[in-house]
N, C-alpha and C positions, 0 to 999 in steps of 0.2 A: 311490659309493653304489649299492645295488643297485637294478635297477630294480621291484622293488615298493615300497620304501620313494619311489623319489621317485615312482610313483601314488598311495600313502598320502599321502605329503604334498602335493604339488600338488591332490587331493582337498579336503584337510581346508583347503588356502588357499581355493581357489576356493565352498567351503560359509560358509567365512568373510566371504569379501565378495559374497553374495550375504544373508547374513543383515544384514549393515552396511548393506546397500541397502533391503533390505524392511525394517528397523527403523530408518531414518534419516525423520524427519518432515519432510514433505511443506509449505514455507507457501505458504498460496493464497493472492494476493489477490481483495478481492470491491470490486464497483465499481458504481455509478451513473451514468446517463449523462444530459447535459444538452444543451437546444441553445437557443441564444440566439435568437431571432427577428431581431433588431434587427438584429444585424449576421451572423450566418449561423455563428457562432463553433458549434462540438461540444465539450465538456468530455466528462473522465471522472473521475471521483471514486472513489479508493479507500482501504482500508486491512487491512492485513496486521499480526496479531498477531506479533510476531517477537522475539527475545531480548530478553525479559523489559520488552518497549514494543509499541507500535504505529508502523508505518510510513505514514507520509500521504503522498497518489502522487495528483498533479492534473496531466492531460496535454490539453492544448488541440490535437483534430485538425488537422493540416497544410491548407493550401487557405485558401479564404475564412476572416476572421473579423477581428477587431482584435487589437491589447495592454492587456491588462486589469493593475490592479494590486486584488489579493487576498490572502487570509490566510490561514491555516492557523488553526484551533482542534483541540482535540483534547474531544469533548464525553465524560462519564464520569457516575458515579451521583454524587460527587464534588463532581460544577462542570466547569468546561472548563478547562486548561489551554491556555495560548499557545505560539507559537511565537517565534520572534526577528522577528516584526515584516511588513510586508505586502511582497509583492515582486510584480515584474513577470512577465507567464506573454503569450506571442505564442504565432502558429497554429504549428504544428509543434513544438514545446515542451515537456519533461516537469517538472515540479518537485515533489522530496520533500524528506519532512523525520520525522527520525526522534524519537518523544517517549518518552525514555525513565524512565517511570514505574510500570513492573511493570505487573501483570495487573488486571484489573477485572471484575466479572460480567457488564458491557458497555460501550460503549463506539463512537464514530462519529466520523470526519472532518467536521468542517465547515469549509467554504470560504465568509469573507465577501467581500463583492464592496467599495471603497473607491474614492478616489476620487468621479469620474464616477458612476459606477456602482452607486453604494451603497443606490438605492435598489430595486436586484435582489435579488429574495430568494435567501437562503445555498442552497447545493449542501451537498447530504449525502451522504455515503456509506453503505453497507448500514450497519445495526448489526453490529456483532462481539462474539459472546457463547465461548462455548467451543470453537466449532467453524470458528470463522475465521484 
């Protein structure tokens, strides 16, 4: 091959995936942050709109804190939708849970607290409207 045809094409590859890159969507998540008093526990609460659902992402900071057993809901214009039921979250800890239910004009993670503990009010995450 001659060598201007492989600068044209090496060219035309590298404009390629560079537009792949700048047109590939970017998911953020957005999170709320909690801190228990009682036992010293830091929560984070989020949620990332992602293939055609929302991703619920509850990470209890490392260090001090207890094991908590909590829930996933998924709040919408709707009603809320559940997850599979309550589980255990320790300090260092990350737990998701993917609801796959398409898009919504909004939408937020709620975490209830069970157990022991229930009588702690729910952890929210941001609302997620079109730009989450």
């Amino acid at each position: 091959m001659k060598r201007w045809k492989r600068r044209a094409l090496s060219t035309v590859l590298a404009m390629f995936a560079l537009t792949l890159v700048w047109t590939t969507p970017a998911f953020a998540r957005t999170c709320n942050y909690y801190y228990v008093g009682e036992t010293g526990s830091s929560f984070a609460v989020c949620i990332t709109k992602i293939n055609n659902g929302y991703d619920a992402y509850l990470e209890e900071a490392a260090g001090q804190g207890a094991t908590y057993l909590v829930d996933f809901n998924l709040e919408t214009p709707n009603g809320y939708v559940g997850d599979q039921g309550p589980f255990y979250i320790s300090p260092g800890q990350t737990k998701t849970y993917f609801f796959a239910t398409g898009y919504f004009d909004w939408a937020y993670v709620r975490v209830y607290w069970r157990a022991n503990y229930s009588w702690f009010p729910p952890m929210d995450s941001p609302v997620c409207t079109t730009s989450c």
